[in-house]
C-alpha positions as CSV (number, residue, x, y, z in Angstrom):
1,X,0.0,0.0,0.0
2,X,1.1,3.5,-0.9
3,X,0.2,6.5,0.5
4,X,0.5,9.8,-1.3
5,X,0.0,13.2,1.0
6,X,1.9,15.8,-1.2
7,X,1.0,17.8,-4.4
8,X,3.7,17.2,-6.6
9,X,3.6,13.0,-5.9
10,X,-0.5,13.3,-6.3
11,X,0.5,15.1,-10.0
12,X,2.0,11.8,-10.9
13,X,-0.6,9.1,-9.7
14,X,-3.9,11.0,-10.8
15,X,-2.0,13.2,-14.1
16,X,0.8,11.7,-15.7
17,X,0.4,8.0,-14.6
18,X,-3.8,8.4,-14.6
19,X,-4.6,5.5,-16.6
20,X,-1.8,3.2,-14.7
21,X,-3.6,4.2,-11.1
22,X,-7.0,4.6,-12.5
23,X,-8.4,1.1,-11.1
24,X,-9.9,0.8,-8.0
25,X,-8.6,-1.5,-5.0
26,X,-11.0,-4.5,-4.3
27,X,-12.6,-5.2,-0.7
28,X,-15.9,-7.8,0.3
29,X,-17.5,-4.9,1.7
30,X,-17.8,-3.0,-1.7
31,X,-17.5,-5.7,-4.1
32,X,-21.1,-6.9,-1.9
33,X,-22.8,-3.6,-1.4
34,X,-22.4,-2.2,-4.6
35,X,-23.1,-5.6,-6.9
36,X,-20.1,-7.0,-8.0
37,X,-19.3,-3.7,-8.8
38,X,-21.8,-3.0,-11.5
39,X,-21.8,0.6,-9.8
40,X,-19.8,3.9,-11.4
41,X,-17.8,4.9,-8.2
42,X,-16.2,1.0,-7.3
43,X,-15.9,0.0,-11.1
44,X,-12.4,-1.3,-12.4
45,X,-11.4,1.1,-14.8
46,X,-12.4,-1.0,-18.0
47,X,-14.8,-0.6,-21.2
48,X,-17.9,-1.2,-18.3
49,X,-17.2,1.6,-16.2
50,X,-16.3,3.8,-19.3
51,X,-20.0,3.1,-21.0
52,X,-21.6,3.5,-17.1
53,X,-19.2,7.1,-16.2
54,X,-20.8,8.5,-19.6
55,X,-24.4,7.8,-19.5
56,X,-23.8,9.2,-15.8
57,X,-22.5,12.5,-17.1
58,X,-24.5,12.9,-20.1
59,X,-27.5,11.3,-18.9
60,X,-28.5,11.0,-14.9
61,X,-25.8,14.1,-13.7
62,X,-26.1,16.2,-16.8
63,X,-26.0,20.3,-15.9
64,X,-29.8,20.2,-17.9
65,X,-30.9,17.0,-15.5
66,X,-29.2,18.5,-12.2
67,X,-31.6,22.3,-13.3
68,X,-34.1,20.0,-13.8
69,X,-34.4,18.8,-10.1
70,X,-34.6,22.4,-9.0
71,X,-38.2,22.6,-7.8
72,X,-37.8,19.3,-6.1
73,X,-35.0,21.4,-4.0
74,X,-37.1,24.8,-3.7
75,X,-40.1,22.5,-2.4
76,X,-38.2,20.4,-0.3
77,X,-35.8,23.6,0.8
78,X,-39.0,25.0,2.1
79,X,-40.3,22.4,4.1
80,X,-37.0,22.1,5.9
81,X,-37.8,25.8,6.8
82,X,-40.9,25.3,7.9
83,X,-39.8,22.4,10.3
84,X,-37.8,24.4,12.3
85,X,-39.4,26.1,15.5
86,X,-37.7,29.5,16.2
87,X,-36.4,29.4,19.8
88,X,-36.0,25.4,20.3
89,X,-32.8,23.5,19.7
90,X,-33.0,21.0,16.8
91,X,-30.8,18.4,15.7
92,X,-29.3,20.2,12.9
93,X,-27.5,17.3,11.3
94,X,-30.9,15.3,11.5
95,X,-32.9,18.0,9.4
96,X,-29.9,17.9,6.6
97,X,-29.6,14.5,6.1
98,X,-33.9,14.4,6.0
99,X,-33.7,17.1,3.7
100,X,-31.0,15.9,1.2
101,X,-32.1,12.3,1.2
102,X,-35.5,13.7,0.2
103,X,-33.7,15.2,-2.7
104,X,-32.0,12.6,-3.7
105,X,-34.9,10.3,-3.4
106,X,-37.0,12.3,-5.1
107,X,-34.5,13.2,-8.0
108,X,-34.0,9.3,-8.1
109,X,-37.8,8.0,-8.2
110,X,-40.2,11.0,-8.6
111,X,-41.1,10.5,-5.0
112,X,-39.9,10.5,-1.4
113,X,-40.1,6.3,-1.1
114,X,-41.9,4.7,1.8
115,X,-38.2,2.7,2.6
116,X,-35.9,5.5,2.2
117,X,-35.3,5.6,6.1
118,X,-34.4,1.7,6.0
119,X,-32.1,2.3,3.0
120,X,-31.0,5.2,4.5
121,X,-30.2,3.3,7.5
122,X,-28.0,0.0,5.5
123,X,-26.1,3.0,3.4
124,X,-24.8,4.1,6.4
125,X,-23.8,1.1,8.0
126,X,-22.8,-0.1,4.7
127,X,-20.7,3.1,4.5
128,X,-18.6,2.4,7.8
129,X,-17.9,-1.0,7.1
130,X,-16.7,-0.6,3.5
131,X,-14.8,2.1,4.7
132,X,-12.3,-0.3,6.7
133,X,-10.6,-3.4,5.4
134,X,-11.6,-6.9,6.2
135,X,-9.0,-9.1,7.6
136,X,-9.7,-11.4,4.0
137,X,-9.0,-7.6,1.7
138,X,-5.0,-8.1,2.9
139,X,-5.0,-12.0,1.9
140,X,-7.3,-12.0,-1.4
141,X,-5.8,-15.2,-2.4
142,X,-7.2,-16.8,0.5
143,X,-9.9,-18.7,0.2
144,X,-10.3,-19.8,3.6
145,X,-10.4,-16.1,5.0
146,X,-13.2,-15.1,3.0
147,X,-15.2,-17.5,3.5
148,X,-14.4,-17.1,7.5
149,X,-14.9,-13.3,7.6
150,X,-17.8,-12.4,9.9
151,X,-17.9,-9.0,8.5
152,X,-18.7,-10.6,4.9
153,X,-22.1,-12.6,6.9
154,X,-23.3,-9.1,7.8
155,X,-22.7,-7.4,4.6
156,X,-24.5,-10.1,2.7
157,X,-27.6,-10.2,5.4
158,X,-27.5,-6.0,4.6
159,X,-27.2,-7.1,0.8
160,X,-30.8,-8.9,1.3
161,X,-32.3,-6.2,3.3
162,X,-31.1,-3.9,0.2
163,X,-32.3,-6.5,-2.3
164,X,-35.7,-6.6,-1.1
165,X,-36.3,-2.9,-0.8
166,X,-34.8,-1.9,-4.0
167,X,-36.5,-4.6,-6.6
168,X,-40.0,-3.7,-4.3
169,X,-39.2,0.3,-5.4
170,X,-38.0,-1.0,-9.1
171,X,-40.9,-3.7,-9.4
172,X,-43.7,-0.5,-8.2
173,X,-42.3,1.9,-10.7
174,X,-42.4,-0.1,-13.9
175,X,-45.5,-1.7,-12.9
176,X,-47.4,2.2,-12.6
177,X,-44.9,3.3,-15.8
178,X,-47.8,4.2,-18.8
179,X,-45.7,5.1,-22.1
180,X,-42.9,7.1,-22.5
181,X,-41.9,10.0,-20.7
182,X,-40.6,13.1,-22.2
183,X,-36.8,13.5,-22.1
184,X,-36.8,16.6,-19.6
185,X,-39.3,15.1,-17.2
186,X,-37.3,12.0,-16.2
187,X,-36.3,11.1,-13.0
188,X,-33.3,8.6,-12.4
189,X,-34.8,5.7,-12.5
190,X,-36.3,6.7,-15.7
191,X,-33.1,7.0,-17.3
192,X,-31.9,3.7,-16.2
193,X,-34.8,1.9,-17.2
194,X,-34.9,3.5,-20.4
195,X,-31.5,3.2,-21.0
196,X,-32.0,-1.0,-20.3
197,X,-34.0,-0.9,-23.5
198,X,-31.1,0.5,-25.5
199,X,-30.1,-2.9,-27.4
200,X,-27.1,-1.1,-28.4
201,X,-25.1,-0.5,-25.8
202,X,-22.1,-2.6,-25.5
203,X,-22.4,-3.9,-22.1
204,X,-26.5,-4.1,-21.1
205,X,-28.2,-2.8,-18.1
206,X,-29.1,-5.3,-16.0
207,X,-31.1,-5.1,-12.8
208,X,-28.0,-5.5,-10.5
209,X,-26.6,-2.7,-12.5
210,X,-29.7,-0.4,-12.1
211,X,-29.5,-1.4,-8.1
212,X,-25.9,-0.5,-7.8
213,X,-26.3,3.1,-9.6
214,X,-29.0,3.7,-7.3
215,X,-27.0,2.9,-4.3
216,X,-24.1,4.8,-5.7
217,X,-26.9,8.6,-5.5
218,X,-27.4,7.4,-2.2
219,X,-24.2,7.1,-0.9
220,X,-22.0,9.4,-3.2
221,X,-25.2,12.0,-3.2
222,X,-26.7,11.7,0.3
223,X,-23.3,11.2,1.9
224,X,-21.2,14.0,0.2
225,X,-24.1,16.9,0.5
226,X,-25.2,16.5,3.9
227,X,-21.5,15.9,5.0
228,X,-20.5,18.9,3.5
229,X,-23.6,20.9,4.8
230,X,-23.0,19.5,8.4
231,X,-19.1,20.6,8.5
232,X,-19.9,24.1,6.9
233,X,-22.8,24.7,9.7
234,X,-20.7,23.4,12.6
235,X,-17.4,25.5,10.7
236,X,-20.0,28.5,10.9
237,X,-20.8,28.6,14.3
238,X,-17.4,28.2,15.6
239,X,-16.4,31.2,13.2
240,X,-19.1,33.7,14.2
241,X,-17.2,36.5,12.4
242,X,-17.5,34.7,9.2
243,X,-20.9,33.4,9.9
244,X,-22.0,37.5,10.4
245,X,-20.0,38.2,6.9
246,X,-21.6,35.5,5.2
247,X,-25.2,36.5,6.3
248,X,-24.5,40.3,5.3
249,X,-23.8,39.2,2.0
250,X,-27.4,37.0,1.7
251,X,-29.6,39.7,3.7
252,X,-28.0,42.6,1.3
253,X,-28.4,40.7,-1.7
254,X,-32.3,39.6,-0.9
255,X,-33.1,42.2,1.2
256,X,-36.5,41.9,2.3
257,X,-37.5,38.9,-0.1
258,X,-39.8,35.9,1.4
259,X,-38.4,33.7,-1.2
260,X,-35.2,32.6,-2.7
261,X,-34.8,31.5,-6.1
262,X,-31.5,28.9,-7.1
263,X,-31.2,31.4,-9.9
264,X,-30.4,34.1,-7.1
265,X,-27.7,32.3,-5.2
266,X,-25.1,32.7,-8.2
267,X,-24.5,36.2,-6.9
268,X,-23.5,35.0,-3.4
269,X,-20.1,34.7,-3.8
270,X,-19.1,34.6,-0.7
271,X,-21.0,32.0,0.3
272,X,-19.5,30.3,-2.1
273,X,-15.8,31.1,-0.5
274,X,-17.1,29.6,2.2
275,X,-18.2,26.1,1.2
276,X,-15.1,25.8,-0.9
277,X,-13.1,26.6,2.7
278,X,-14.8,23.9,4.0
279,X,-14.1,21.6,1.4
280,X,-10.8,22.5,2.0
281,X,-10.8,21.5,5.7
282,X,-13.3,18.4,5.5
283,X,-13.1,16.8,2.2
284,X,-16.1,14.4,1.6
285,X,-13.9,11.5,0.9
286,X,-10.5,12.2,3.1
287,X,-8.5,9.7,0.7
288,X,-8.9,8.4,-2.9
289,X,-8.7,5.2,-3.1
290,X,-7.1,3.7,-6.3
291,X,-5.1,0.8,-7.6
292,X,-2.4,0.4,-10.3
293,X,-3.3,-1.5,-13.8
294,X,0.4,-1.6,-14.3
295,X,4.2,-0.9,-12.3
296,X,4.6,2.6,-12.1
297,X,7.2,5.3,-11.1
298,X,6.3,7.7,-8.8
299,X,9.0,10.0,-7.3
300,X,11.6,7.9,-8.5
301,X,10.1,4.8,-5.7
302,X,8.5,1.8,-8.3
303,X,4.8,0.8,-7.3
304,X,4.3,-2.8,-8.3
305,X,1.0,-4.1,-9.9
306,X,-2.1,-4.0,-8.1
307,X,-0.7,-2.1,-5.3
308,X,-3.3,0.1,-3.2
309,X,-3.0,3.8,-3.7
310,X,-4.4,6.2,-1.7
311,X,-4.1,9.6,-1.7
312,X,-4.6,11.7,1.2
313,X,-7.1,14.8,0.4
314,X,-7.4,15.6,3.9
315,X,-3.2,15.9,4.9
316,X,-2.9,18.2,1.7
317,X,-5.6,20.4,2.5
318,X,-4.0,21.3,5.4
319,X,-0.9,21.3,4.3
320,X,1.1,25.0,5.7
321,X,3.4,24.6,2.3
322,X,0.6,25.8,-0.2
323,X,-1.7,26.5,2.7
324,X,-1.1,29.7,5.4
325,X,-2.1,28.8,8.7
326,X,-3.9,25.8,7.4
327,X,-6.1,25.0,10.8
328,X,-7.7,28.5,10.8
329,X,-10.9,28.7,8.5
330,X,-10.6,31.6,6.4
331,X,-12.6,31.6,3.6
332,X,-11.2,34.5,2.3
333,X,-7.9,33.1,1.4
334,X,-9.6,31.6,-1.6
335,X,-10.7,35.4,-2.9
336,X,-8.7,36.1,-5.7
337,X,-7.5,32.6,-5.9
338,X,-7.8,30.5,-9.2
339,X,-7.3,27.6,-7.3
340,X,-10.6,25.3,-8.0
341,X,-12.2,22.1,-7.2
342,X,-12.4,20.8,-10.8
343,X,-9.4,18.4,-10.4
344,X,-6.1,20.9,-11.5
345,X,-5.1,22.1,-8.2
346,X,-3.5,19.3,-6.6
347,X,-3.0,20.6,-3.4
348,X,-7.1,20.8,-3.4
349,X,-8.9,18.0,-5.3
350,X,-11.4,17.6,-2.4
351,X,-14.2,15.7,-5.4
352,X,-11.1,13.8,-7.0
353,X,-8.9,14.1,-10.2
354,X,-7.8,12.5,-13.2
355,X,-10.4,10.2,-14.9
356,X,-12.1,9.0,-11.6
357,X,-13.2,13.0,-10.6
358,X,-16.5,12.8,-9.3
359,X,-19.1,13.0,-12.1
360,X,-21.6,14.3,-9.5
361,X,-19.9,17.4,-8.7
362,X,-22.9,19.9,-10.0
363,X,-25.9,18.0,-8.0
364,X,-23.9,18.3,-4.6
365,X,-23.5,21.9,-4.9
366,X,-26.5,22.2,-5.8
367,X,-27.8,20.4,-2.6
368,X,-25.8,22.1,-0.6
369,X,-26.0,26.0,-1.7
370,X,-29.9,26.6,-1.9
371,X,-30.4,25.3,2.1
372,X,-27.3,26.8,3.4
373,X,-28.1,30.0,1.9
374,X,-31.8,30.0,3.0
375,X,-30.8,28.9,6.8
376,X,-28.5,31.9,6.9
377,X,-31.0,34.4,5.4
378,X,-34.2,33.4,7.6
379,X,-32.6,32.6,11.2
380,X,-29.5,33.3,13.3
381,X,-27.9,30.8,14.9
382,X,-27.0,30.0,18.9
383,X,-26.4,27.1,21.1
384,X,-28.7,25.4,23.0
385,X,-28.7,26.7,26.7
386,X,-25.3,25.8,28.6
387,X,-23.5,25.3,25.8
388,X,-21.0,27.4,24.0
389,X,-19.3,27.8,20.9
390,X,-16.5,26.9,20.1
391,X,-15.9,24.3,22.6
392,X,-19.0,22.6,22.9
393,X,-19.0,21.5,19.2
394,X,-17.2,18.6,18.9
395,X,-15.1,18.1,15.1
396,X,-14.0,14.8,15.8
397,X,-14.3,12.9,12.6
398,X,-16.1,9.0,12.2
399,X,-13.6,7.0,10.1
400,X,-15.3,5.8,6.8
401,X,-15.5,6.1,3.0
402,X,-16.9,9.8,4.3
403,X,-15.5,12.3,7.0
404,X,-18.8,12.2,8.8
405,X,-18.6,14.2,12.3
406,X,-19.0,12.3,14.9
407,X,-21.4,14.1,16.6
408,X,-25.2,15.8,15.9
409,X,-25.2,19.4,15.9
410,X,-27.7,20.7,17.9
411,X,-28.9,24.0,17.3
412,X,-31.4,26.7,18.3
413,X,-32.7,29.1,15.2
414,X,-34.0,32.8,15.8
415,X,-36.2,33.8,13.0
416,X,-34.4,36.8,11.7
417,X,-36.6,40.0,10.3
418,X,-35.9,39.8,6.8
419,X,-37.0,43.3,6.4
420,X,-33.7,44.5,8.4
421,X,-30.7,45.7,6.4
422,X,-27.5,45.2,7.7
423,X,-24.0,46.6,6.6
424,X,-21.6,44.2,8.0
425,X,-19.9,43.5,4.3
426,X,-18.3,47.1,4.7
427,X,-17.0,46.6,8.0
């Protein structure tokens, strides 16, 4: 196993040796949860995951389908709002991951499913466990340890429990399908199943396949937005002069509006600063995981064939060579910066690089700017009685495929008079 933490050694593994490191390394926990991997994100790199990566982008995550789940987001935003009692702490981290599953689950199968807190419930578990490697992962030539591995038992029994849920939603959907649906009013699910009809594709859609794609939204798009959500609110509150700035810049800009439209949060910039500083800070996935096709050469060392790769996001985002007091978040430090997320900036690649980037990058910003803006415009924010910021928000991490924080932030929301200007961005 090799582990790469600096900018110059990631250049190598995910630019100019991509296609050698572009596999993924093999575990039971994902090669069970996610079908063999018949999903996107687990895939070996290979003509399959090539045929599955571009009917993701220009099919299910396209920048027209992402636009096109944006009233499921404004409704959906809205009743998050309206769930919230001004003046009585809430579990914060509770409400996000309602609201984003609901997204996601809507975005997925038209509806908000009767299961989704059961599947919601095996992702999660299914997220920890694949996130660590089974005694059998180190030996894979051993038969006898796989078959003894406990953890493989409970990861099939989840498999089941998955099974069952997901062909009862697949089963219900094309039973109550009547024709064709036009091409802008498809859901997920839609696009899967029509794209199982398409006799022409190399490598056909099979149920397991459709299964594992819909377990990939739920665990790449639940997991990453209401991960990144979480950190930015706790990052917020522990940063109160930031949180002030960041409001200024939402009450000035919709000054007096009831309603926020997605259209109106492109001139937040600011806002946007800040969600990239988190990103920074708490990447969704703290390490890449890949695995080399062929020997390589990476800072003179030689990495044999199917070595494990992994390339630690978090240690370079917080690295003080490229990064100025790295532990302080400062959002600003990114104003004037032309350092981006899109996979060129090695010392910040927080949704990947290379040919494994996220394809999902535009429907978790999307997830995550809409709320984020909308709890910052309506309320302010304080800690439920005898407790304090900074010290009473824990930022311990849960080890896993995602940096979850350990702990639920609990909040209390004052409803803020949106007819109040304020003047803090000159200040």
């Amino acid at each position: 196993m090799v582990v790469i933490s600096s900018r110059q050694a990631a250049r190598q593994v995910l630019k100019n040796q991509d296609p050698a490191c572009a596999d993924r390394p093999q575990s039971i926990g994902l090669k069970i949860m996610w079908y063999n991997y018949a999903n996107i994100a687990f895939s070996p790199y290979n003509e399959y995951w090539r045929q599955m990566r571009k009917i993701c982008i220009l099919e299910l995550l396209s920048a027209k389908n992402v636009r096109s789940f944006g009233p499921i987001r404004q409704d959906e935003a809205s009743r998050l709002l309206k769930s919230l009692r001004p003046g009585e702490a809430v579990d914060l981290t509770d409400k996000i991951n309602t609201f984003i599953s609901a997204v996601t689950c809507r975005a997925t199968f038209g509806k908000v499913v009767r299961d989704r807190e059961a599947l919601l419930a095996m992702l999660k578990k299914a997220v920890v466990m694949a996130g660590g490697f089974d005694l059998a992962d180190f030996f894979p030539s051993s038969k006898l340890l796989y078959v003894l591995s406990w953890n493989r038992y409970k990861l099939l029994k989840m498999r089941r429990k998955v099974d069952e849920i997901l062909d009862g939603i697949v089963d219900e959907y094309k039973s109550k399908q009547s024709g064709d649906r036009l091409l802008g009013d498809e859901d997920i699910l839609d696009v899967l199943l029509r794209m199982q009809k398409n006799k022409e594709l190399e490598f056909p859609i099979t149920n397991d396949t459709i299964k594992a794609v819909i377990f990939d939204m739920f665990s790449a798009g639940t997991e990453t937005s209401s991960t990144l959500l979480d950190w930015t609110m706790a990052e917020l509150m522990r940063n109160p002069v930031v949180m002030a700035k960041a409001q200024a810049e939402i009450r000035e800009a919709f000054n007096g509006k009831k309603t926020i439209e997605e259209s109106d949060i492109q001139a937040l910039k600011y806002l946007k600063l800040v969600i990239k500083e988190t990103l920074r800070l708490h990447p969704p996935s703290p390490l890449l995981l890949r695995a080399c096709r062929d020997e390589c050469k990476v800072d003179g060392y030689s990495i044999p064939l199917k070595s494990k790769v992994l390339v630690n996001i978090w240690a370079m985002g917080r690295d003080p060579e490229y990064w100025p007091e790295p532990e302080i978040f400062r959002p600003e430090r990114f104003e004037n910066n032309v350092v981006d997320f899109l996979g060129n900036h090695f010392e910040y690649i927080p949704f990947g690089s290379g040919k494994r980037i996220c394809p999902g990058i535009g429907f978790a910003f999307a997830n995550v700017e809409l709320p984020l803006a909308l709890l910052l415009y309506h309320f302010d924010w304080e800690m439920p009685k005898g407790m304090k910021a900074p010290d009473d928000i824990d930022m311990t991490e849960v080890a896993g495929i995602s940096s979850l924080r350990k702990d639920h932030l609990f909040l209390v929301p004052i409803a803020y008079e949106c007819s109040l200007k304020t003047s803090i961005l000159q200040k």
